[in-house]
SETOR-178858 format. One record per residue (C-alpha): x, y, z; residue in one letter. Coordinates in Angstrom, 2 decimals. Layout:
N
<<X,Y,Z>,'a'> ...
//
This chain:
70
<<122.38,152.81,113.01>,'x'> <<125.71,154.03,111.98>,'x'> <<124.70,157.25,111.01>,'x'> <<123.72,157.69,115.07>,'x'> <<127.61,155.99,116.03>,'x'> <<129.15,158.63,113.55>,'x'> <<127.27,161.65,114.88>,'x'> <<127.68,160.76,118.55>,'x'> <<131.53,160.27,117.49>,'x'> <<131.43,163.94,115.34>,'x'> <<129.85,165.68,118.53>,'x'> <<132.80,164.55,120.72>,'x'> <<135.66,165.41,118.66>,'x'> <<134.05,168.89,118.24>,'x'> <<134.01,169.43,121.93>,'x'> <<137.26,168.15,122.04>,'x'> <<138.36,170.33,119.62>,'x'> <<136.55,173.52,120.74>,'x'> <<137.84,173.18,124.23>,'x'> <<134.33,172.71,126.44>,'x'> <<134.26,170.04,129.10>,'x'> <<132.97,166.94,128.27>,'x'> <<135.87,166.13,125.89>,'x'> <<138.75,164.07,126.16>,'x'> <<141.98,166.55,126.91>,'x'> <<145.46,166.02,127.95>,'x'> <<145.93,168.39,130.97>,'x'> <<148.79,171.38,129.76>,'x'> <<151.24,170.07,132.60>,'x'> <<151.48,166.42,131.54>,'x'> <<151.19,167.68,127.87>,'x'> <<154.50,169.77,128.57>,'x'> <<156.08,167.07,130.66>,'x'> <<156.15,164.64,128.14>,'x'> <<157.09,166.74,125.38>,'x'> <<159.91,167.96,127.41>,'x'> <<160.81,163.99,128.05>,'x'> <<160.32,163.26,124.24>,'x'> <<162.60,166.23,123.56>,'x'> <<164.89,165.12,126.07>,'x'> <<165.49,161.55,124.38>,'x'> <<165.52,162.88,120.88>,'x'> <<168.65,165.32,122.16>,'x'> <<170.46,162.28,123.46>,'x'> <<169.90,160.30,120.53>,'x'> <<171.18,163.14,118.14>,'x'> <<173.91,163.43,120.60>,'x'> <<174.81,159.96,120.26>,'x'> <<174.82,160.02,116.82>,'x'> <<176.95,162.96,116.77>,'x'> <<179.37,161.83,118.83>,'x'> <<179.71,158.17,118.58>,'x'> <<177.77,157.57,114.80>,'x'> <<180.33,155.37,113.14>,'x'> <<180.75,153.42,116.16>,'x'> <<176.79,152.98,116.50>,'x'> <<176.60,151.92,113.25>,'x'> <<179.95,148.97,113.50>,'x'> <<178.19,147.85,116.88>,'x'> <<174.48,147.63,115.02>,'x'> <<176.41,145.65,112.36>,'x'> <<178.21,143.13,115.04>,'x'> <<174.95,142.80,116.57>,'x'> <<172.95,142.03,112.82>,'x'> <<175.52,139.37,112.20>,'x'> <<175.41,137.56,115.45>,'x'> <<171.76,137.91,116.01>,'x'> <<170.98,136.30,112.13>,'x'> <<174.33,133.61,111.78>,'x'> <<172.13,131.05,110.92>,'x'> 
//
């Protein structure tokens, strides 16, 4: 019985992978959309931590003590 579950499971990832219909595929415009959004938030995060890193870091340190002051 498992042997049928893992072939059924090999067959789909291999039309996945090869590009015929039947598999599961992101469609290039959402793919490229969200990359651009994941790109977009890693910028302002490296941008924040360019610009205002030390201060991150006190205010993550402020927030530690007064979350745990038990």
């Amino acid at each position: 019985m498992a042997d049928e579950s893992t072939s059924g499971l090999k067959a789909t990832a291999l039309r996945a992978a090869s590009g015929e219909p039947g598999g599961a595929r992101m469609p290039s415009a959402l793919r490229s959309v969200l990359l651009g959004l994941l790109g977009l938030l890693l910028a302002g995060a490296g941008y924040l931590i360019a610009v205002r890193g030390e201060a991150l870091i006190l205010d993550l340190g402020a927030l530690s003590q007064r979350i745990f002051c038990f």
